[in-house]
N, C-alpha and C positions, 0 to 999 in steps of 0.2 A: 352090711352089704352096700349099703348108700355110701360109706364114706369110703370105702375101697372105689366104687366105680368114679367118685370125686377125685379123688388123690391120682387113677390112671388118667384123667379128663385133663388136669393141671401139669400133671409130667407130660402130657402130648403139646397141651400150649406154651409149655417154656421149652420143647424142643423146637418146635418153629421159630419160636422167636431167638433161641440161637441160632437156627441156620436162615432167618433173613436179613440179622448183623451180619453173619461171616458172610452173606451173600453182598451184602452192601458195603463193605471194607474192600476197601481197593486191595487189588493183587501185586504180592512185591515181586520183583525179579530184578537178580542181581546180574545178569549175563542178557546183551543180545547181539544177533546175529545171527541167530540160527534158524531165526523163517524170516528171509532177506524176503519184501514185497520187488525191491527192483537191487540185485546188484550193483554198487556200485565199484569197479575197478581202480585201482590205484590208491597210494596214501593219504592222497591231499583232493578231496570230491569239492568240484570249484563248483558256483552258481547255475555258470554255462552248464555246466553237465546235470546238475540237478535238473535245471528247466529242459534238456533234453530228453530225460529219463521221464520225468512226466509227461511230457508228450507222446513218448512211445508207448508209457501203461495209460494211456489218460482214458480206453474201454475199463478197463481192471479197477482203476480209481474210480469211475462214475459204479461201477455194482459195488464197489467196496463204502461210498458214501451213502447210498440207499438201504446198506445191510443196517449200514448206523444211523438209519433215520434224518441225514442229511443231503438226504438231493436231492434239495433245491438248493443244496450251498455249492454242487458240483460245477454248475456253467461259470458262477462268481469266481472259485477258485482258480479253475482251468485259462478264465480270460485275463485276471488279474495277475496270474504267475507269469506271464509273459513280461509284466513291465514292475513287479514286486521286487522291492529290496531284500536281500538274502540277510539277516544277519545271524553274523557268529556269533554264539553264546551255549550253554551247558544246561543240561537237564542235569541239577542239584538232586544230590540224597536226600529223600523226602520227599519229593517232590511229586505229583501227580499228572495223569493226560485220562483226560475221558475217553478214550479209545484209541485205538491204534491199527491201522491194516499192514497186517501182515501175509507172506504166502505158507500155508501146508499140503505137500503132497500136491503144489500147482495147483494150487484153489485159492482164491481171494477171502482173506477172514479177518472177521472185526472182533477187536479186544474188548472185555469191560474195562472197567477203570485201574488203571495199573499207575503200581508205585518203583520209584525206582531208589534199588538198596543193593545198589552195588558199592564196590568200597574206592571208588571216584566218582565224579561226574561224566557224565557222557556229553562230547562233544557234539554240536547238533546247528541246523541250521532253521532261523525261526523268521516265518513267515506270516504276514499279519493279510487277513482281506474283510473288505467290506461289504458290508449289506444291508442297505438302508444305514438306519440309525448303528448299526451292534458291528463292531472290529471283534472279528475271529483270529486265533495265533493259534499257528501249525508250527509242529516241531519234526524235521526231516533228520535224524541221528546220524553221522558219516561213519562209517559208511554204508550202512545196510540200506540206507532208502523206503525205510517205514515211515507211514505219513501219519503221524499224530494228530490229533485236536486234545489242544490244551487247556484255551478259556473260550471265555467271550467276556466282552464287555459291552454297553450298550451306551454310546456317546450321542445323547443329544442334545444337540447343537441349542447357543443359546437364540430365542427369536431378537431376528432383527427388524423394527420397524421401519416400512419406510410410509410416506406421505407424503399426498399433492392434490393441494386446492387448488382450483381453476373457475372462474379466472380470478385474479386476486383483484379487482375492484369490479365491481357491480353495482346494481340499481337494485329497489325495491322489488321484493319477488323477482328478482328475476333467478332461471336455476345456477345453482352452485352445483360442481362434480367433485366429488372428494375420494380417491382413487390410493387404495392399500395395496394393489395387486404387487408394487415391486417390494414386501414385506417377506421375508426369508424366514423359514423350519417356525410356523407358527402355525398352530392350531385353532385358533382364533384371535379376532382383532375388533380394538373398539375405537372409535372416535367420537371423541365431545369437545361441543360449542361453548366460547364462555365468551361475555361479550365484554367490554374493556373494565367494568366493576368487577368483572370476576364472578358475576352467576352466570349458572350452568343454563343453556337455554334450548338444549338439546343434545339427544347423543342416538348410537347406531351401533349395534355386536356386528359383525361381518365376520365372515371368514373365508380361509384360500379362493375356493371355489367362485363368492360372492364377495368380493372384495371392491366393490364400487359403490357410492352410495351418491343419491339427487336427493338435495335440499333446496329450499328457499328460507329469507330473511325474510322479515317484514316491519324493521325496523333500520335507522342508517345507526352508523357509526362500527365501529374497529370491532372484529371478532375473533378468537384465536382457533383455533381447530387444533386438539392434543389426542395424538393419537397411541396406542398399547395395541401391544400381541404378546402373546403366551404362546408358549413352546409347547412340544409334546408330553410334557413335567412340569406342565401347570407354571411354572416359572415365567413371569411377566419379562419383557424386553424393559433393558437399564442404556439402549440410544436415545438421543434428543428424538420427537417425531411428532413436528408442529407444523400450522400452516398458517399465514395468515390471510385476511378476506377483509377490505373494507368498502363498506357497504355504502353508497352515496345518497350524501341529502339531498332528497327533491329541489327542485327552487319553489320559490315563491310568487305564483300569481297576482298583482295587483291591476287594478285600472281604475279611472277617474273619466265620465262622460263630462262634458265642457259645461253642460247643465244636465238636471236632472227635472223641472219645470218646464220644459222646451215653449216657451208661449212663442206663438209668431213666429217658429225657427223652421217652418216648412218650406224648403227648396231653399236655405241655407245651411251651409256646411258646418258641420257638427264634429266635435273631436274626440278623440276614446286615446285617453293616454295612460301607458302602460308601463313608463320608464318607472315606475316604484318596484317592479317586478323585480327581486333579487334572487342569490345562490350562497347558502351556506357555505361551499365547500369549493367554489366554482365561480361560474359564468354563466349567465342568462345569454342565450347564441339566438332565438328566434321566440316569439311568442305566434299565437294564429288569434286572431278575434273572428266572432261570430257573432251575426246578428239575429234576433227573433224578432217575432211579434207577438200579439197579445195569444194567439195561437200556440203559441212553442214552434209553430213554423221557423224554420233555418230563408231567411229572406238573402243572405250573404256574408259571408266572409272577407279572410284576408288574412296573409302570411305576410308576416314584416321578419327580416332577417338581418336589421339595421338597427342600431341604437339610434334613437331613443325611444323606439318600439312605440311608436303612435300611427293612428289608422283616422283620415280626415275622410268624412261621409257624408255625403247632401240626400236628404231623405223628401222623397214628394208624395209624402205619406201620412196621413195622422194617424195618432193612438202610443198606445204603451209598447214601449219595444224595450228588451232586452238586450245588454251588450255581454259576452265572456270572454274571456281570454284566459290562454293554455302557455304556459310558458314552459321552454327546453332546456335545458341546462348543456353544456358540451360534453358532458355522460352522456346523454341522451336519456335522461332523466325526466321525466312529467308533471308537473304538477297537478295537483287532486283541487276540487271545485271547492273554494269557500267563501264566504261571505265577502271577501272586498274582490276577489275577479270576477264578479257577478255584479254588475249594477242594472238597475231600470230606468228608464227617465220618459218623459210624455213629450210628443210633441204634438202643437196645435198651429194651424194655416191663420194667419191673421185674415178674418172677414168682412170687419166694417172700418171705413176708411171716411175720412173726411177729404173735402173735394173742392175746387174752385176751378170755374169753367167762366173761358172768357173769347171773346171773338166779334167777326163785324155780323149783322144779321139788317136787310133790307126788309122794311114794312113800306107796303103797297099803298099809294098815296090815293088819287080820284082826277079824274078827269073835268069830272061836273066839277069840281072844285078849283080848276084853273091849281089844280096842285102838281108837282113832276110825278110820275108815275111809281118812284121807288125813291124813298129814301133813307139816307144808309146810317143804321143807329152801331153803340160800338156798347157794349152787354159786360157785366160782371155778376155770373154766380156762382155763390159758395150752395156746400150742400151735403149730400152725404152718399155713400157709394156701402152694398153690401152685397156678400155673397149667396144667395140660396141654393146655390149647388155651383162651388167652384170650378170656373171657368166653363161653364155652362149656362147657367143664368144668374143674373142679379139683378138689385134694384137700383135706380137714384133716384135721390129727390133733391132736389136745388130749387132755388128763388133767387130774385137778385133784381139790377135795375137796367136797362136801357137808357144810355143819353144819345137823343138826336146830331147830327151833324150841322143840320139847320136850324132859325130862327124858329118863332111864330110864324106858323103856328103851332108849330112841335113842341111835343112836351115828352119831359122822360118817364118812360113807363114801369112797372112793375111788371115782372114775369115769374110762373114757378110750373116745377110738370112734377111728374111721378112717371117714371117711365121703366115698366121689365124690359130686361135687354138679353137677349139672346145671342152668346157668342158658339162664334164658328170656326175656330182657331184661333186666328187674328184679328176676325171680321165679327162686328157682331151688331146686333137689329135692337133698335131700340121705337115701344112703340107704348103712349101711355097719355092720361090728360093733362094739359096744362090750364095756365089763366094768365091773360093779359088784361092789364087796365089799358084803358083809353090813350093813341097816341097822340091828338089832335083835342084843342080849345074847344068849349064847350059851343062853340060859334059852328062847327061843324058836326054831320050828325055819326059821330062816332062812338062805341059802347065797350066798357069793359066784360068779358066773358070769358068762357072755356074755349080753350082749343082743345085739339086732336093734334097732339106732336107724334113727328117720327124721328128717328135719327138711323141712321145710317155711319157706323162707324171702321175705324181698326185701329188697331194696339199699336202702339208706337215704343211700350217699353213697360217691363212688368219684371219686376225679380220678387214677389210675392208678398213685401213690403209699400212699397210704393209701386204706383201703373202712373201713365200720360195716356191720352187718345184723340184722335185727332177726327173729328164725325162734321158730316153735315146734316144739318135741320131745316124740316119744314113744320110750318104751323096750319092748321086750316082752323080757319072761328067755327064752332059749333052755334046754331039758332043763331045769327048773324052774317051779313052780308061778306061772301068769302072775297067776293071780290076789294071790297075795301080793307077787308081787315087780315087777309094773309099776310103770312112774312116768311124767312127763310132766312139762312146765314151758318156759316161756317164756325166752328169751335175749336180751341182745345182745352183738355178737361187732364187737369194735375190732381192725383189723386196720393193719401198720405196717412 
């Protein structure tokens, strides 16, 4: 009983599978014209007329391509037959169409796959249209006006690369745009960096949609940008698609301060020279120097835009200051900080000076003494000159000698002071002790002692180096008789 309901089970499965071969074997027919879809009249059916005739059924053809699971090929067909080549050529014995619209009974009806075995070829006219990537070929038979679908083929295109780097010379980091968008039937697209050894130093997939890519360098020198795209078929593009980029050397910063010791160089002028400053590739077009202090304070600047890029500076300042300098290249290019555009150097105000003071000065004679009342001695002292807070106070201390004018009973004296001085721009107070020995023979009653000097001055010329001043002096004796032993006199004091 089992193997009978077997045996009926396998005769039912090899009866299906003969009738869905016979169902999938294309249908031959050796005759047509007999369900004309559109009439055509006359012997010889021209293009004209064809494209006519579709425009009058072009309802009838739009239900007839939907029956066959084709419409959305209907707007392509109907727009593109307006301006489609006709060509003549033959539906061959043998030969096959995937369907075909025909009329029955005034009804629109789609064929399966039909073979044709008639015993010529039928004359026909064949129509190709696109969509997207895929060429469709219709075959319209003269003259009955049945629209066939024959093939398809599916043509894609091979990709075309295109590529543009912008801009093609640049500075360090600055951005690169590398732009695929004018790139044709590509699926995707790549672009890689390789610098002029030939290693790969970067790269980027892109595609249609996103097809622009921002980079930076960060090194100079020539870089090539090789670009690819791939088709819809995986197939890479076989056009050149390169760019080049070359990326500029910074320059080079240098500077040289005129010392780096500065002793005594306070309120003279000082040099910062930066003509070493070069350009690998180029031109040094402006450097900027900048000054510091022991701060990292910015005290001042300076843009030189002139060869030999030097910067002359008179500093009324002590301590450690810093000089830099930035140099530009005609790229516009920057140089980065390193050890030779960087220097430091010290500067120090010269304080102690050596000094000689010289002039007339009158010592006070006596009356009891049948002496003239004032007589006039002519003074030379050396000495020493220092600053305690310059241009504000200092000290001197000098000595030196007085020679009388007259005879005996004059004698030449010794003199010396210690005086703080007080200045006041130009003006400045000098007030401190002296000592005078004895002007007069021991015949008269005169004594060596201290005075109380003053002076009263002003500057006659200082460039920080050297001063002159021109002061007058009074003396008064301390614990001695002021009347015989004062004196007074005019000076001037060359300082060194």
């Amino acid at each position: 009983m089992k193997i009978r309901k077997m045996a009926i089970f396998m005769v039912i499965v090899l009866a299906l599978i003969f009738t869905l071969e016979a169902a999938a074997q294309a249908k031959k027919i050796n005759n047509i014209g007999q369900y004309t879809f559109a009439r055509v009249r006359g012997k010889i059916p021209t293009p004209e007329v064809m494209k006519m005739l579709v425009d009058r059924y072009s309802a009838d053809i739009k239900t007839g391509f939907e029956q066959a699971g084709y419409g959305s090929l209907y707007e392509p067909f109907i727009n593109q037959l307006k301006t489609a080549q006709f060509e003549d050529t033959v539906w061959n014995i043998g030969e096959t169409v995937k369907w075909m619209l025909f009329r029955s009974h005034g009804k629109v009806k789609v064929s399966g796959e039909l073979e044709w075995a008639g015993k010529k070829p039928v004359e026909v006219f064949a129509i190709k249209v696109k969509e997207g990537y895929k060429t469709y070929t219709f075959i319209i038979p003269k003259p009955c006006g049945n629209i066939a679908f024959k093939s398809m083929v599916e043509e894609i295109p091979e990709a075309i690369c295109s590529l543009k780097v912008s801009p093609a010379r640049a500075n360090i980091n600055d951005p690169i745009t590398v732009d695929m968008s004018g790139t044709k039937f590509a699926k995707s697209m790549k672009v890689e960096i390789f610098d002029k050894q030939g290693a790969k130093v970067a790269s980027k997939d892109l595609t249609p949609e996103g097809a622009k890519w921002q980079t930076k360098l960060d090194k100079p020198g020539e870089y090539v940008f090789k670009g690819s795209a791939v088709n819809l078929a995986g197939k890479p593009s076989a056009n050149p698609c390169e760019g080049k980029v070359y990326i500029n050397y910074p320059p080079v910063a240098k500077v040289a301060p005129s010392c780096t010791d500065c002793t005594n160089m306070y309120g003279k002028p000082l040099t910062f020279d930066a003509s070493g400053s070069s350009d690998q590739d180029g031109e040094v077009t402006r450097v900027v120097f900048e000054l510091q202090d022991a701060k990292g304070q910015v005290i001042d600047s300076y843009n030189d835009t002139e060869k030999p890029f030097t910067w002359e500076k008179t500093l009324f300042k002590e301590g450690t200051f810093t000089v830099s300098t930035t140099a530009y290249d005609n790229d516009g290019a920057v140089s980065t900080a390193s050890e030779d555009s960087r220097k430091s150097f010290t500067v120090t105000r010269k304080k102690f000076f050596g000094l000689i003071e010289v002039g007339p000065m009158l010592a006070h004679g006596g009356d009891q003494y049948d002496l003239p009342s004032y007589v006039l001695y002519l003074y030379l002292r050396p000495g020493f000159f220092y600053w305690i807070n310059p241009d504000k106070v200092s000290l001197t201390l000098t000595a030196g000698a007085g020679l009388p004018l007259k005879g005996d009973p004059w004698k030449a004296i010794i003199m010396g002071e210690l005086l703080a001085n007080f200045h006041f721009g130009k003006v400045y107070l000098g007030i401190g002790p002296g000592f005078t020995t004895k002007e007069l023979s021991s015949l008269y009653n005169r004594k060596s002692g201290v005075d109380a000097v003053g002076q009263l001055g002003i500057t006659l010329f200082d460039n920080y180096v050297r001063m002159s001043h021109l002061f007058f002096e009074f003396r008064a004796p301390i614990g001695r008789n002021f009347e015989d032993h004062h004196k007074m006199g005019l000076g001037f004091r060359y300082c060194f």
